[in-house]
C-alpha positions, -999 to 999 in steps of 0.1 A, spaced: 0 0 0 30 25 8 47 18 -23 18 24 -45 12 55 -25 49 69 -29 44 60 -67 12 75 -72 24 104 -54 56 115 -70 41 110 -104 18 130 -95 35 159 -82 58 159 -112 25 164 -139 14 190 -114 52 204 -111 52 200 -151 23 214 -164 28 244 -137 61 252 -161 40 247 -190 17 273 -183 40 297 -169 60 296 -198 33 304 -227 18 331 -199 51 348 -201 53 349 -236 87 331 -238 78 300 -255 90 315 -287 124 315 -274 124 285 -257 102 265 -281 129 239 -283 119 232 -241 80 244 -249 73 213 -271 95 189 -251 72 200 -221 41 192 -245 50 159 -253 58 145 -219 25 162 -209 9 147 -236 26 114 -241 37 105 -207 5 119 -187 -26 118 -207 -19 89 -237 -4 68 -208 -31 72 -184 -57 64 -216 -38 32 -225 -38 23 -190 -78 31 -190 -82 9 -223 -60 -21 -221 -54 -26 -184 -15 -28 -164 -7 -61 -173 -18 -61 -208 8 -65 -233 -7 -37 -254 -3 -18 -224 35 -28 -219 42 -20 -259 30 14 -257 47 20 -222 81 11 -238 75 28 -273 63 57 -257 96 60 -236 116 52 -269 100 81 -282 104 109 -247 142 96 -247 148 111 -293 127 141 -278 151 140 -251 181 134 -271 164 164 -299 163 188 -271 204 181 -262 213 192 -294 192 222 -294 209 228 -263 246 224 -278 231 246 -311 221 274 -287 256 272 -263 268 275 -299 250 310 -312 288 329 -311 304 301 -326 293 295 -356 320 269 -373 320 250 -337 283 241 -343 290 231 -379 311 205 -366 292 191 -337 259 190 -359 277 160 -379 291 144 -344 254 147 -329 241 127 -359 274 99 -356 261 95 -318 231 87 -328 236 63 -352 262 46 -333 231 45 -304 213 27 -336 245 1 -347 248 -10 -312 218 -17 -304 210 -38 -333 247 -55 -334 239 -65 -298 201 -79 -308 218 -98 -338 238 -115 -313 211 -130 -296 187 -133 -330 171 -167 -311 163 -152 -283 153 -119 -296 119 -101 -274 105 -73 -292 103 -57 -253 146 -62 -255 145 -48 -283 126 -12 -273 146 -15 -238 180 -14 -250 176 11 -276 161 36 -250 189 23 -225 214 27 -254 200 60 -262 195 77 -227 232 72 -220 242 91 -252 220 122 -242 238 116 -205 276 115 -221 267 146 -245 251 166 -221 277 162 -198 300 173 -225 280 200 -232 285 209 -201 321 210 -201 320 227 -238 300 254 -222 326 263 -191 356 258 -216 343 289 -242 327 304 -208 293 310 -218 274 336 -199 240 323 -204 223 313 -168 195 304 -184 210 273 -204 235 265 -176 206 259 -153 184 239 -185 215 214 -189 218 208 -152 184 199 -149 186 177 -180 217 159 -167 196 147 -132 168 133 -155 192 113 -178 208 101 -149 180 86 -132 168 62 -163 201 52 -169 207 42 -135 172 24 -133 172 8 -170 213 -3 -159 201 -18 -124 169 -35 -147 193 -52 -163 215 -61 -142 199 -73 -111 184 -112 -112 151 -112 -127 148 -78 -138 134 -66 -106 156 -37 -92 158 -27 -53 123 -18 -39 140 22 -30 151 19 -68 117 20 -82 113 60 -70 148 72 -84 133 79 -119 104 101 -103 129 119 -79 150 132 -111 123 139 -128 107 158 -105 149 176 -95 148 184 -136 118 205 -135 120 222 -106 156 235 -120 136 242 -149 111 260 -128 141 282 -111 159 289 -146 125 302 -154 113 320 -131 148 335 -116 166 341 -146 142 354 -174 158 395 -170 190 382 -173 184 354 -204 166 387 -224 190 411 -218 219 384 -228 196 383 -262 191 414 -269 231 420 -262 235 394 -290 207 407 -313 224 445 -312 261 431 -318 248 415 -348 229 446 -361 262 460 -357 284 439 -372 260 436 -400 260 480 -405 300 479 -400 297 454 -431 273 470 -453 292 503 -448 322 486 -460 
């Protein structure tokens, strides 16, 4: 009874905690600059609250239609996921133009080395193949590459000392949601059975809930400074482009 409370609870919170960001977002008007977090927002709203909870409605928990569209769904939150990263590295990249030009082609490499793994490790065990294995180990496979690049995105950012809070804050929060499904899909696999430690089960819910409330503080405590660090950049590239035309 406790543990079904605790899980019923956090989840919860976090589509309260969630679509509180959601709104507060489009009511500010600043979903035009951060559209990129605006749609990733809708989806998990969408996809993880309200097409879940329908599925659960339709089919039942231990249906196997139910199961599929669990696992496909989280396929498809962990591209959104891995989308949102590199919108994250093209923003941290806005001064540097050529620097994004080359990370655009190793963003794409990642992912398709995500893909080759996953199916070199599935061709390996062709007669015993699970079409569950399958959608677990490419969103296991996956979540760890948005974990190592936004890690490294992280790095990239202090190393050409980017001044915007706002992203800083984004990525942090990003990096304690990857690191909870990584942990929890790793521990999945690992442990006998499938059937992680009983405190496990909450971990993914925790970070979940630690990613939007950073969210919620990049948000609401650093909007003056995110505008004014865009404007800055809008009016050196009005000038640049005057000093060029004059030439």
């Amino acid at each position: 009874m406790l543990e079904r409370f605790l899980n019923y609870g956090l989840c919860y919170i976090g589509y309260a905690v969630e679509l509180v960001l959601f709104v507060l977002i489009a009511c500010q008007g600043r979903w035009k600059r951060l559209t990129n977090l605006f749609v990733y927002l809708a989806l998990l709203f969408t996809v993880d609250g309200a097409a879940r909870m329908y599925a659960l409605y339709r089919f039942g928990l231990h249906s196997v239609r139910y199961s599929y569209f669990y696992w496909l769904s989280d396929d498809a939150l962990a591209l959104a996921a891995f989308l949102l990263v590199c919108s994250f590295f093209r923003r941290a990249c806005r001064e540097k133009k050529e620097l994004w030009h080359s990370l655009r082609f190793f963003l794409v490499w990642v992912f398709l080395l995500a893909v080759l793994i996953t199916t070199f490790s599935l061709y390996r065990n062709f007669h015993h193949l699970h079409f569950n294995r399958f959608i677990t180990e490419f969103e296991q496979n996956l979540y760890f590459s948005c974990l190592v690049l936004n890690t490294l995105l992280y790095v990239m950012m202090q190393y050409i000392r980017n001044t915007d809070e706002e992203l800083n804050l984004l990525v942090c929060g990003l990096g304690i949601q990857f690191a909870g499904p990584t942990a929890s899909l790793a521990f999945t696999i690992l442990t006998p059975g499938g059937h992680p430690p009983f405190l496990f089960s909450y971990v993914d819910h925790l970070c979940f809930l630690g990613m939007l409330l950073v969210w919620a503080y990049a948000v609401l405590r650093v909007p003056e400074t995110a505008d004014i660090h865009i404007r800055g950049e809008k009016s050196q590239h009005l000038a640049e482009a005057t000093i060029r035309r004059a030439a």
